[in-house]
N, C-alpha and C positions, 0 to 999 in steps of 0.2 A: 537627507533628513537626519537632524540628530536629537537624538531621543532616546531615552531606555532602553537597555539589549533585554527582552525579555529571558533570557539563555542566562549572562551573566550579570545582571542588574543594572553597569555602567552608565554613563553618560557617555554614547560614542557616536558616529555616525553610522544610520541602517543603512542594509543594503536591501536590495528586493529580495525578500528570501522565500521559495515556492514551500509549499507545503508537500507535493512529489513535486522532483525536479523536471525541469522542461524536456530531458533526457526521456523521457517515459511519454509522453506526448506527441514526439515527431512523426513515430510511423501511422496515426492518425490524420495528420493535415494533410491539406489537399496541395495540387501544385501551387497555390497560391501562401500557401500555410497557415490555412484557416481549419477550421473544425466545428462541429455542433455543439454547442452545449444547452444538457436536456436539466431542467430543474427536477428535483424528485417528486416534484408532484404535479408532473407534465405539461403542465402550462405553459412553461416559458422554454420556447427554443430561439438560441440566437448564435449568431460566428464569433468564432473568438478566435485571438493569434497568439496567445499564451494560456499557460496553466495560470493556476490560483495563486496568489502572491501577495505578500506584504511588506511593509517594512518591521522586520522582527526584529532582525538580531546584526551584531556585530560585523564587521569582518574575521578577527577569529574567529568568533563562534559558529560563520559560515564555514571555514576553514575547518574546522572541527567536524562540521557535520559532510563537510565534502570528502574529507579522509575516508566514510564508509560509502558514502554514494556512489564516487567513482569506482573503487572496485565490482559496487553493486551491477551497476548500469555496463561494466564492461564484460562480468558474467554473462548478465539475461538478456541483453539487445545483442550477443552475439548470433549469426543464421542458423549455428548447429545447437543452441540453449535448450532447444525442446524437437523433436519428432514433427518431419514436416508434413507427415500424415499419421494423423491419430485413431486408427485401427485398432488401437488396444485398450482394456478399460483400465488399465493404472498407467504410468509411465514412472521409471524409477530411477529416480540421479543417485548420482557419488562424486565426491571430488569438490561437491561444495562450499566454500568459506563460513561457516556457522555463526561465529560470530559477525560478519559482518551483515551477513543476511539476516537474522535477528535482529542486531542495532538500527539498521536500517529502518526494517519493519516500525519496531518503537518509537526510532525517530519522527517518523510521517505522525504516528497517532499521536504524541508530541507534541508536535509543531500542529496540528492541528485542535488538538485542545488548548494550546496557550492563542490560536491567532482568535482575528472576531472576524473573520468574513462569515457571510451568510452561508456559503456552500456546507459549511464544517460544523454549523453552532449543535450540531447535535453528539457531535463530540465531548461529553460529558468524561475526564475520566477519574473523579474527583480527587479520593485518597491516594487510588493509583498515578497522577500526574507526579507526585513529588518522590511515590517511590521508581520510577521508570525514568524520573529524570537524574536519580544516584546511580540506577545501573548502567544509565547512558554516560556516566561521567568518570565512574570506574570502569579503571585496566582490567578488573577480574571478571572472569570467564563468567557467562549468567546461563543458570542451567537450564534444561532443554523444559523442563517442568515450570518453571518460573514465566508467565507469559507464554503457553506455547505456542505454535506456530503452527499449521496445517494449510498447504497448498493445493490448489483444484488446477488443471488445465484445461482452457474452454476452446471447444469443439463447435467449428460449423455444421451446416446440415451438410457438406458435399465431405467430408471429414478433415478439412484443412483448420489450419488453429485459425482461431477467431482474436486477432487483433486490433479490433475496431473499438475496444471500448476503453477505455479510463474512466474508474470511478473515484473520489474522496474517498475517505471512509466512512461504509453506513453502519450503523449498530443494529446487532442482530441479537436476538436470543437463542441458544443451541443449545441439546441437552440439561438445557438448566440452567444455563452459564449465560453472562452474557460476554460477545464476541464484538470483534471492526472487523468489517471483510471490504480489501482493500482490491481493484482490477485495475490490470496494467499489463503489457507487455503477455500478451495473450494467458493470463495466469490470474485465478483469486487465489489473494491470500487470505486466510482470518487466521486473527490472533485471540486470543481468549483473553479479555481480564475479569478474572476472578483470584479470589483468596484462598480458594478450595477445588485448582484444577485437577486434583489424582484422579479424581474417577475417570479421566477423559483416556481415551484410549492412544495408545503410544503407536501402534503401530504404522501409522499412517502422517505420525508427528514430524517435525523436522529434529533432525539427532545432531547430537553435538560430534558424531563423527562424520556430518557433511554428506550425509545422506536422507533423503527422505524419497514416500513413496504420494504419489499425485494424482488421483484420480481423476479419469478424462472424463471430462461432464460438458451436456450441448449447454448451450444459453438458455434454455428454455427452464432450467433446473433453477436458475437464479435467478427470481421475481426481480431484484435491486437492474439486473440486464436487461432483462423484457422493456421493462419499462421507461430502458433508454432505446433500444430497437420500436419500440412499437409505443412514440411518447405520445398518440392521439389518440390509442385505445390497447384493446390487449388486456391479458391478467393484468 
């Protein structure tokens, strides 16, 4: 298909480019490589054999965005990424990539506000798209304040991680703010955009020196999960 890179405006040919990459998907499909997909307003379930996808962007531009993926995806799908029993009510990394975990993150909500599928249209991120698409474009470090970051790890009831879910980004309001809290690879992320994140608390932030702290939460704690576990009834 050749069409406008939405990334660098061109006339080039798109590629299929996922909004999360199909890397975050796998350990979902069945031996067949299929999966459920739940609508958010539980209606509609049906199999699918890929993630969400478009024709967006270039081949650079994929190339660009693959630069942070791959490292991302070789981090978090690794077997020792997270505690393969979660007995404890935080879990606390180091050693992390910051920026590329950041960019990543940005990326997804990104490529999700510029695409038009229906999964995503609630990806609003107005003023904020043009400023998050400079700091995706710049080499310089983006502070840990700037977009934070805060990650939850999801807990079965037997206390094994729960990786059964992938969600898009859904928009949340939290303390005042509003947030995308993104699940994948037994982990929610939210990211906060707002203009005025100081008052949020740091402690539990992701730090620019590659550490953050994760508190282990069941499924039951996040309505946006319920409601792909239990898409016929439930909170």
């Amino acid at each position: 298909m050749i069409s406008t890179c939405l990334r660098c405006g061109n006339l080039r040919k798109l590629r299929q480019s996922h909004i999360l990459p199909e890397g975050v998907y796998r350990p979902i499909y069945d031996e067949k490589s299929r999966a459920l997909r739940v609508q958010s307003d539980r209606k509609t379930v049906q199999p699918v054999q890929t993630g969400v996808w478009q024709y967006m962007f270039c081949q650079a531009c994929e190339h660009s965005f693959n630069k942070i993926e791959t490292p991302f995806l070789n981090r978090w799908r690794r077997p020792d990424s997270l505690p393969s029993n979660l007995d404890r009510p935080f879990v606390e990394l180091s050693g992390l990539d910051y920026e590329v975990t950041k960019r990543f993150l940005l990326s997804v909500l990104w490529r999700a506000h510029v695409s038009g599928r229906p999964e995503v249209v609630a990806v609003d991120l107005d003023s904020h798209a043009d400023r998050i698409r400079a700091l995706l474009d710049s080499p310089s470090p983006i502070p840990e304040i700037t977009y934070p970051v805060f990650g939850y790890v999801l807990r079965n009831a037997d206390g094994s991680r729960n990786d059964r879910i992938v969600s898009t980004p859904v928009k949340t309001r939290t303390d005042g703010h509003w947030s995308y809290l993104i699940v994948f690879l037994s982990c929610a992320w939210r990211i906060f955009v707002s203009s005025d994140p100081q008052p949020l608390p740091r402690s539990c932030m992701l730090k620019t020196n590659g550490t953050i702290v994760m508190p282990v939460t069941d499924e039951a704690e996040f309505p946006v999960i319920q409601s792909v576990l239990n898409p016929r009834g439930g909170n």
